[in-house]
C-alpha positions as CSV (number, residue, x, y, z in Angstrom):
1,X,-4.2,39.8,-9.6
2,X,-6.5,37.0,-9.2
3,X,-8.3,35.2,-12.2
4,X,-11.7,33.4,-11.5
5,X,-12.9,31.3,-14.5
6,X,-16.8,30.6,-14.1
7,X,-17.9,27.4,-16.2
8,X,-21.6,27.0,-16.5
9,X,-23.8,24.4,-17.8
10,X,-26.5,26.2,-18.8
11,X,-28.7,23.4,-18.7
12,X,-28.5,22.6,-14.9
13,X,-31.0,23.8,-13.1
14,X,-33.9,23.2,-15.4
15,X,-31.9,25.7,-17.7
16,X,-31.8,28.1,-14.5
17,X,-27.6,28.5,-15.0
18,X,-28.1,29.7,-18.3
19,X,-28.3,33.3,-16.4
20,X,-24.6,33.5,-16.7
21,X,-24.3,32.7,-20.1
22,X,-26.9,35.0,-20.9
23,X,-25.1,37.7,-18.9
24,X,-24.1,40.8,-21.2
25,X,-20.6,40.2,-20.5
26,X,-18.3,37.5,-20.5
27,X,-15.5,39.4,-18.6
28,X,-15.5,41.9,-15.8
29,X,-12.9,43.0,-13.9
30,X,-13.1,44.2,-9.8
31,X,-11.2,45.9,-7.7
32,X,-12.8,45.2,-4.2
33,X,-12.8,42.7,-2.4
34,X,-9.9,41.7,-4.2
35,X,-8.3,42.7,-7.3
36,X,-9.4,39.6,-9.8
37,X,-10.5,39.3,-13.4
38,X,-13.9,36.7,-13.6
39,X,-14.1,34.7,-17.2
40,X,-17.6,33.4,-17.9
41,X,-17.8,30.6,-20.3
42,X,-20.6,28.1,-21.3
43,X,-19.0,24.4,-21.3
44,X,-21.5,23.6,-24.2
45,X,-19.6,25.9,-26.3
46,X,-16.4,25.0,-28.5
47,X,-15.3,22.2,-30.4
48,X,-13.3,19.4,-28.8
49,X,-9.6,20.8,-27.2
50,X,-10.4,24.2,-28.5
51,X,-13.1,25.4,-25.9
52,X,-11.7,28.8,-25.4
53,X,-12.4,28.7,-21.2
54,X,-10.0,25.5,-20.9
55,X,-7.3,27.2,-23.1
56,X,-7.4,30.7,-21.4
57,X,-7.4,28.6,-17.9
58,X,-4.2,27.0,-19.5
59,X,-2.6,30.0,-20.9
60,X,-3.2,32.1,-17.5
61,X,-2.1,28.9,-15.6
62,X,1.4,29.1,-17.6
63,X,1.9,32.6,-17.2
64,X,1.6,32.7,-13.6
65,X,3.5,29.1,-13.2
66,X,6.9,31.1,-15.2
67,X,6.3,34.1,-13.4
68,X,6.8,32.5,-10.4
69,X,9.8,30.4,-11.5
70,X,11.7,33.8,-12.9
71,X,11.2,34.8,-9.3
72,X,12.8,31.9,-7.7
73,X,15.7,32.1,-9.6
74,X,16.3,35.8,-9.1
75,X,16.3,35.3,-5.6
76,X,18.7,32.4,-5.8
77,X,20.5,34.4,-8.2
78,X,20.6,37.3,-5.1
79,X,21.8,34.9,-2.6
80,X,24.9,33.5,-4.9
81,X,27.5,35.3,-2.3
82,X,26.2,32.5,0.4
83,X,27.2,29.4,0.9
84,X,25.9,25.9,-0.7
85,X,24.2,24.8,2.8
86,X,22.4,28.6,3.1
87,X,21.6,28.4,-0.4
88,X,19.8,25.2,0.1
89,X,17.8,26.5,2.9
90,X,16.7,29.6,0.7
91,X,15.5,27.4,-2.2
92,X,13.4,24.8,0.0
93,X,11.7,28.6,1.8
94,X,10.7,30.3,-1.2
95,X,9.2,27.3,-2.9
96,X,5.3,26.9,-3.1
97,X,4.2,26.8,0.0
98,X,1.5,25.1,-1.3
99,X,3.9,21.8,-1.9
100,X,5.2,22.3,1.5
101,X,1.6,22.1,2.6
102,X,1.3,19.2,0.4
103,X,4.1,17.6,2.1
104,X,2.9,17.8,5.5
105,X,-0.3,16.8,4.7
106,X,1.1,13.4,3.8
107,X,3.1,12.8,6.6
108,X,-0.3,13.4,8.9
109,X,-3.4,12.7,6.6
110,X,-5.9,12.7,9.5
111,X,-5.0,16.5,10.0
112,X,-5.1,18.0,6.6
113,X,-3.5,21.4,6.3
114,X,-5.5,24.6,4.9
115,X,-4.3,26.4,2.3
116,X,-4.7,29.9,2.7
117,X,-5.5,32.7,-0.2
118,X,-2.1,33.4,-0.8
119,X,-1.3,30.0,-2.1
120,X,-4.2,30.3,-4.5
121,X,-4.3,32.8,-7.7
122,X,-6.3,30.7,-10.1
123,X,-9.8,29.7,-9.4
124,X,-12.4,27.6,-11.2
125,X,-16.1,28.2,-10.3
126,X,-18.5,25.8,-11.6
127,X,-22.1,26.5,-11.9
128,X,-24.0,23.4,-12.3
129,X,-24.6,19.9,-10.3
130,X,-22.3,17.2,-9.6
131,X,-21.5,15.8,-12.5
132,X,-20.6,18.9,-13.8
133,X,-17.6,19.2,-11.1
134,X,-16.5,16.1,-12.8
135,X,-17.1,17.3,-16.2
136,X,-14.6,20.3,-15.5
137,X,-12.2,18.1,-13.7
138,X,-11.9,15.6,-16.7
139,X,-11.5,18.4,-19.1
140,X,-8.6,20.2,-17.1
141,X,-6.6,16.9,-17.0
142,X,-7.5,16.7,-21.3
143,X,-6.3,20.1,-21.7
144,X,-3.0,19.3,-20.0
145,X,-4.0,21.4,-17.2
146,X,-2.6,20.5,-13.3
147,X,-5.2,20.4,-11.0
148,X,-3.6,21.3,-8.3
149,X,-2.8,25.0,-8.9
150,X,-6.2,26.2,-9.0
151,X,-8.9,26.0,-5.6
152,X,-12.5,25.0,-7.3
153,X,-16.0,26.6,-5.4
154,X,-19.6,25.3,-6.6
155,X,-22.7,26.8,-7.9
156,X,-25.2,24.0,-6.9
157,X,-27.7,24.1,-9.7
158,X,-28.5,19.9,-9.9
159,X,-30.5,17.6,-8.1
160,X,-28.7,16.2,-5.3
161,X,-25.7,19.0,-5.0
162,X,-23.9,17.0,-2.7
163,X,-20.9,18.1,-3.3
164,X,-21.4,21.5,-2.7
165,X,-23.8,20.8,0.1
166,X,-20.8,19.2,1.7
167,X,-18.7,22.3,1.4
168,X,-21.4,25.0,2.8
169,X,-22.5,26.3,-1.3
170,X,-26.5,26.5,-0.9
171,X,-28.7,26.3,-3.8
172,X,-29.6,29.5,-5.9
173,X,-32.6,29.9,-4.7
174,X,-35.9,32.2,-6.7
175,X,-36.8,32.8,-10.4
176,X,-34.0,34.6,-12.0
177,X,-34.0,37.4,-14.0
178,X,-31.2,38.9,-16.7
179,X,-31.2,42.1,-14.3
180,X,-30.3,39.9,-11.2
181,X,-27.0,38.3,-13.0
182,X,-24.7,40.8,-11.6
183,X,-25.8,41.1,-8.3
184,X,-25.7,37.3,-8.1
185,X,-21.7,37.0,-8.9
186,X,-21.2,39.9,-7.2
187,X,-22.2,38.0,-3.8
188,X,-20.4,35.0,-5.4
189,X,-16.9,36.2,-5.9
190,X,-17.3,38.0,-2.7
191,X,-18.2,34.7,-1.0
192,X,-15.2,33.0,-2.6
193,X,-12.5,35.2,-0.9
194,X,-14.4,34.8,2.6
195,X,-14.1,31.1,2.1
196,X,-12.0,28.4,3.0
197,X,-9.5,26.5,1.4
198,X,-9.4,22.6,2.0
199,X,-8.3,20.0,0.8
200,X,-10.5,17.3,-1.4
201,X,-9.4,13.8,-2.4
202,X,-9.9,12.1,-5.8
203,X,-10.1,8.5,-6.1
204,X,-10.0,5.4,-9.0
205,X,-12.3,3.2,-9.8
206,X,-12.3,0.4,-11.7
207,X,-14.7,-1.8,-12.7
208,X,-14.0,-4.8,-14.3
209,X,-16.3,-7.4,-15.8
210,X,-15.9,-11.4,-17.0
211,X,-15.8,-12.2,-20.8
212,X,-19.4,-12.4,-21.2
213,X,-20.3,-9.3,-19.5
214,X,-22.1,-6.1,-20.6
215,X,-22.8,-2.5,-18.8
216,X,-25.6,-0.1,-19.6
217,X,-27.2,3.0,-18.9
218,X,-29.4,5.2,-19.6
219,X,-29.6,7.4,-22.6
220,X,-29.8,11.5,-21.6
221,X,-31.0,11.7,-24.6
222,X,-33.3,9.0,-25.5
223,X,-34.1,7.8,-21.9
224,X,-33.8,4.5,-22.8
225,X,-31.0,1.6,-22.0
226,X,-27.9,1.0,-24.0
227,X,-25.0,-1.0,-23.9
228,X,-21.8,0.5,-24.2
229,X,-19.8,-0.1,-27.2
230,X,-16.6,0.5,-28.2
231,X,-15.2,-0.9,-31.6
232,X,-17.9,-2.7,-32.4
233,X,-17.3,-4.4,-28.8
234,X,-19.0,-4.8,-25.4
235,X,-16.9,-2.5,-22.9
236,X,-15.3,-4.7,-20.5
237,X,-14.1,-2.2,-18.1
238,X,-14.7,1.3,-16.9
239,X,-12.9,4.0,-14.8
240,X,-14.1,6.4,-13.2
241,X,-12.6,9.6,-10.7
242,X,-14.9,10.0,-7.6
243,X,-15.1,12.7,-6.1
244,X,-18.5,12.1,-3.6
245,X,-19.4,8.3,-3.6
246,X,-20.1,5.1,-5.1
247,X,-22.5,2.5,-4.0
248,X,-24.0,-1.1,-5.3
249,X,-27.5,-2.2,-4.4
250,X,-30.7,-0.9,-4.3
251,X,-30.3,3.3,-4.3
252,X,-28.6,2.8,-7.2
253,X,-31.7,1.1,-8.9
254,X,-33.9,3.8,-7.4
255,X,-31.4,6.2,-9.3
256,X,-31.4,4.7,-12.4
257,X,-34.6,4.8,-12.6
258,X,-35.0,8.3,-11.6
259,X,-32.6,9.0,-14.7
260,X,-35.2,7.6,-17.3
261,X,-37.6,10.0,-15.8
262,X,-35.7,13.0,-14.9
263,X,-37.4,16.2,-15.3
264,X,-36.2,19.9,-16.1
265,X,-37.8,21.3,-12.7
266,X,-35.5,20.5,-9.9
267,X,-39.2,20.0,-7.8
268,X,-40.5,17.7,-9.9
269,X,-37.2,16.0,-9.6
270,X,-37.3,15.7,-5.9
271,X,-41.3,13.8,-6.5
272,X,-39.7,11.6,-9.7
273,X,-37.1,10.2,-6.7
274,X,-39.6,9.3,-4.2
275,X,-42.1,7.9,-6.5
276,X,-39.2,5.3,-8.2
277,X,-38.2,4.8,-4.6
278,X,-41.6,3.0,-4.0
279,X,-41.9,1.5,-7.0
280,X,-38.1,-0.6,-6.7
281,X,-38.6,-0.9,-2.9
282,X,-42.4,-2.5,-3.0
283,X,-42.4,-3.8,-6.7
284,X,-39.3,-5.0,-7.4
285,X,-37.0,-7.2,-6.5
286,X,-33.4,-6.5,-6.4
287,X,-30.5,-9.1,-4.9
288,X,-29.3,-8.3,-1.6
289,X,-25.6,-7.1,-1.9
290,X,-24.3,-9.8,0.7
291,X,-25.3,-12.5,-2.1
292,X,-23.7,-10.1,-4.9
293,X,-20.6,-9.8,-3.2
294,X,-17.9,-12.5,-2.5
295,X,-15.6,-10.4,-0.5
296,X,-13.7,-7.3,-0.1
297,X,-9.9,-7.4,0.8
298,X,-7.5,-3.9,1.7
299,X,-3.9,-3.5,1.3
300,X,-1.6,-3.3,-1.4
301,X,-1.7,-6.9,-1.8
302,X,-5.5,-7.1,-1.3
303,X,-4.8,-9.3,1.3
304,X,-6.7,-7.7,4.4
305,X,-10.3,-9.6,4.3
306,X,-12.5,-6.5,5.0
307,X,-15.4,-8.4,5.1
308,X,-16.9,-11.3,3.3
309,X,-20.0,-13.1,2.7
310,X,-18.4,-17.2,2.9
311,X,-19.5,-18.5,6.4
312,X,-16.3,-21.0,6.0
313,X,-13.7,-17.9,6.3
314,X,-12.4,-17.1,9.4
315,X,-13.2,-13.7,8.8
316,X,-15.9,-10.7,9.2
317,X,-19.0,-11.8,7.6
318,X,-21.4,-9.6,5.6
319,X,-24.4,-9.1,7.0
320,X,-28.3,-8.8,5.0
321,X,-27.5,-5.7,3.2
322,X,-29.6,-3.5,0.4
323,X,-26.8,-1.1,-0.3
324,X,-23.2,-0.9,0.0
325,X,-21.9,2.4,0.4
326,X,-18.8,4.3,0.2
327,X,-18.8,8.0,1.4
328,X,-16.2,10.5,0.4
329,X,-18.2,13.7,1.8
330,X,-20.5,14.2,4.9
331,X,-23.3,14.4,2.3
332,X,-25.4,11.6,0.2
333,X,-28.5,11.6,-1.7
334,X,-29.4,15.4,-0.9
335,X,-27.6,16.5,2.1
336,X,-27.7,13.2,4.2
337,X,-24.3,12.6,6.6
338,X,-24.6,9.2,6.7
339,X,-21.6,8.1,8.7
340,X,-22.1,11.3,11.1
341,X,-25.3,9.3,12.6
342,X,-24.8,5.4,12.8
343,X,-23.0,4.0,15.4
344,X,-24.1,0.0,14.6
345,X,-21.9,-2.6,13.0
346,X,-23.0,-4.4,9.9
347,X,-20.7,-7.5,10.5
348,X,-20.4,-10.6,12.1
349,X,-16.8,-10.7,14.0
350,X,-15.4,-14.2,13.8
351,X,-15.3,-16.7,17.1
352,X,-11.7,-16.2,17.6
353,X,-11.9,-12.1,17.7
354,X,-9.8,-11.4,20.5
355,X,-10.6,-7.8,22.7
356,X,-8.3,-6.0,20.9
357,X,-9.9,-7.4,17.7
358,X,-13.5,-6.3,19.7
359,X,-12.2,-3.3,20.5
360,X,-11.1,-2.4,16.7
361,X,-14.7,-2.7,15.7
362,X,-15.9,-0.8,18.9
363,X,-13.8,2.3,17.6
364,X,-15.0,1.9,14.4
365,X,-18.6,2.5,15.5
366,X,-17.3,6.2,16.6
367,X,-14.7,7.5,14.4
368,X,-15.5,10.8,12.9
369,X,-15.3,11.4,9.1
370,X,-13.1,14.3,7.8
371,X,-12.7,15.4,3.6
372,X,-9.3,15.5,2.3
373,X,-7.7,13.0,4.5
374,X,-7.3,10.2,1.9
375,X,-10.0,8.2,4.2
376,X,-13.1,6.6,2.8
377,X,-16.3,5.1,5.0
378,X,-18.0,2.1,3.7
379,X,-21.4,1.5,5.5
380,X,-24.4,-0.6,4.8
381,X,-28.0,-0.4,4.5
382,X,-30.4,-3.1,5.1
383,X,-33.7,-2.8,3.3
384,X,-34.2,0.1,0.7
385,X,-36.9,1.4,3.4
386,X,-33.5,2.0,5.8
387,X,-32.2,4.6,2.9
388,X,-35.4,5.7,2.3
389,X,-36.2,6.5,6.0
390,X,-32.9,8.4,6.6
391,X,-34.3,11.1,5.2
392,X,-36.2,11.3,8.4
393,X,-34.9,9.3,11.0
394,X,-30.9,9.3,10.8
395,X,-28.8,6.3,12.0
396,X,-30.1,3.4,9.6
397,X,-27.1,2.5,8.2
398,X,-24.0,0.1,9.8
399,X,-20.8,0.7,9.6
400,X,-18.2,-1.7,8.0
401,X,-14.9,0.1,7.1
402,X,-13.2,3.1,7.5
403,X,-9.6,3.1,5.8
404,X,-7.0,4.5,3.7
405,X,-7.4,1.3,0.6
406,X,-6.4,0.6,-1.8
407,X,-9.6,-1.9,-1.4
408,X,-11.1,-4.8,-4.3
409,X,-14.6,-6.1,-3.9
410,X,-14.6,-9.7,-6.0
411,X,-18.0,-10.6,-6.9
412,X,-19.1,-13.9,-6.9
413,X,-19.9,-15.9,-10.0
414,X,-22.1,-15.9,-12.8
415,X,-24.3,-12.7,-11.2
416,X,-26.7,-11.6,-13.8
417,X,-27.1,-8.4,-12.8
418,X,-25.9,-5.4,-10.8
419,X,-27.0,-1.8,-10.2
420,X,-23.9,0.7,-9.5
421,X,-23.2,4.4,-9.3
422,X,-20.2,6.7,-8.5
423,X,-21.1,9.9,-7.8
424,X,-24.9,9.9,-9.2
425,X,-23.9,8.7,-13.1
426,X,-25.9,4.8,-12.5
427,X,-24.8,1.4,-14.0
428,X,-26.1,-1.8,-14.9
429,X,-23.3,-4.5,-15.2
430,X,-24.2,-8.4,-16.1
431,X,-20.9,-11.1,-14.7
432,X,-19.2,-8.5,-12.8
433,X,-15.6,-9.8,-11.9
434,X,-14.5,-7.1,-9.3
435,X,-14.2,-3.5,-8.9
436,X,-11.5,-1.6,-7.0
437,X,-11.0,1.8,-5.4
438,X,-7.5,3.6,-5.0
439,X,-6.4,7.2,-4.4
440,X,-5.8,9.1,-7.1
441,X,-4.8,12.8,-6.0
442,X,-5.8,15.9,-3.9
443,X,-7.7,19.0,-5.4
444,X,-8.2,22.3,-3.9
445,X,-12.1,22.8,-2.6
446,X,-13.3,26.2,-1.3
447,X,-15.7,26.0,2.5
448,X,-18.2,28.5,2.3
449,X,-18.6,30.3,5.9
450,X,-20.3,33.3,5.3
């Protein structure tokens, strides 16, 4: 049998998700089109490591994880009368075939292997916008839970819903009503087993600021700024898991912003955006990132100039940019596949880049982005008008990297202040000292094609 667990955050949505909450049943079990048992739990419900959806995911995990090892050792157990060689063979082919998958896949990242629905018994369905994905995800890896066992689908019920915009979930659409609740995940746990299963990558980041440094945010609650404390302290450094993208510059003022005035209507939402868009574009003024940044190096040494922004290096240099950003999915700020349409280069190349040097960049203005093949895209945008515009008119960005990291961008000194965000949660950060990106791990992401 297959077990579905659907998490909801019943206040995506202006509140809209609450319809599975508010379901009359928090279990129900199908036989067509396959035989599964869906768990619906609210993630605002339960006390810290004892909500009962993250336990039951656990316990079910753990039944079907010894299950599955009793079996491997009764069939070694059958094939004792062979010899040591055969019996080797017959261990490596009845292991998960997920981790021979897994094994593959890292030997040729640019070709990820699919997982099929045999490999998969355990899924999590999340109902709610991005940052509930990474809500879940945190709280698997809290409850000792391995993320790798079970494939995760969306319910896009936020804002932006890039993520599941990047994997073919569309957007509840309608006003619902209690009667419509069934029919809804009826339609959803049918579109789950027609789906796909690919691979996603999860990356660190770290962001790291000088002694006399402070972030801040804004308060969901209060919508005002605060500085992040801990023990009576200025936080120094944060980490973060992306799952979507980060990016430094202007978009991630216009975000910010758009967080202080956030509404409960998802409509209204889309107006707030455009309206602080104007206001930081035309009113404000916000430091390019080329005088931001010092530089950012590649390799496990950092020692692979990427780019940077000192005319005296004899490397790429930075060109005017707004925005730096780094895409993980085909799909930014709503739906846009910013890498898909730019084919322009936002650096200088050095005097003394050779043609093969030439040609490197020339490549790079045509590579094709693919999820789960532990790539990232950086790209650039020059005025906030260029982000705003893609909407519109793709192509505005430049292309500046495309690479497998890990990657450190230094900042230069004494900044007063920049404007961050990874995967829509936005920053403020005073003497920033350098932030780097490294892969983390590989989740299991379902492709809508029905």
């Amino acid at each position: 049998m297959k077990h579905l667990f659907l998490f909801t955050n019943p206040t995506s949505g202006g509140n809209q998700a609450s319809i599975f909450t508010e379901f009359a049943a928090n279990e129900i079990v199908y036989q067509h089109p396959e035989n599964c048992h869906l768990y619906i739990y609210n993630l605002l419900e339960g006390e810290p490591g004892k909500h009962q959806g993250f336990l039951k995911l656990k316990s079910v995990i753990y039944n079907i994880e010894t299950e599955s090892k009793n079996g491997v050792e009764d069939l070694v157990s059958k094939y004792n009368d062979n010899d040591d060689n055969n019996n080797n063979n017959i261990v490596n082919d009845i292991q998960n075939p997920k981790e021979q998958n897994v094994q593959l896949n890292s030997k040729n990242k640019n070709y990820p292997v699919k997982l099929s629905h045999d490999d998969i018994s355990v899924y999590v369905i999340i109902a709610g916008g991005d940052g509930t994905l990474n809500w879940v995800l945190r709280e698997a890896e809290v409850y000792g839970i391995d993320t790798s066992i079970f494939a995760i689908s969306i319910i896009p019920f936020g804002t932006g819903n890039d993520f599941a915009n990047a994997f073919g979930w569309k957007k509840q659409i309608g006003i619902f009503k209690p009667k419509d609740t069934f029919a809804i995940l009826n339609n959803i746990v049918s579109q789950i087993f027609k789906s796909e299963v690919l691979y996603h990558d999860y990356w660190n980041i770290e962001v790291v600021l000088n002694d006399d440094g402070y972030f801040d945010k804004i308060s969901s609650k209060t919508k005002q700024k605060e500085t992040l404390i801990e023990n009576n302290k200025n936080v120094k450094v944060l980490k973060f898991c992306m799952a979507n993208y980060f990016s430094i510059g202007i978009d991630s003022r216009i975000g910010r912003g758009f967080e202080r005035h956030r509404k409960t209507n998802a409509a209204l939402n889309k107006m707030v955006y455009l309206v602080e868009g104007i206001k930081k574009i035309s009113f404000k003024k916000t430091i390019p990132v080329n005088l931001i940044v010092d530089k950012m190096t590649a390799g496990n040494n950092f020692k692979d100039i990427v780019f940077t922004t000192n005319k005296k290096e004899n490397a790429p240099i930075l060109n005017k940019a707004m925005s730096l950003v780094c895409v993980n999915i085909p799909s930014y700020s709503s739906g846009n596949d910013l890498w898909k349409y730019t084919h322009k280069l936002g650096l200088k190349l050095p005097k003394d880049c050779d043609d093969e040097c030439k040609k490197k960049y020339d490549d790079l203005k045509y590579t094709e982005q693919k999820v789960g093949d532990g790539v990232l895209e950086f790209l650039t945008f020059r005025t906030g008008w260029d982000m705003g515009l893609e909407f519109a008119v793709k192509g505005r960005g430049y292309r500046i990297h495309q690479g497998k990291g890990p990657w450190k961008i230094d900042f230069k000194e004494n900044i007063s202040g920049v404007y961050f965000q990874v995967d829509g949660e936005f920053f403020y950060m005073t003497k920033p000292k350098h932030l780097s990106v490294k892969y983390y791990k590989k989740i299991n992401v379902l492709k809508n094609i029905s």
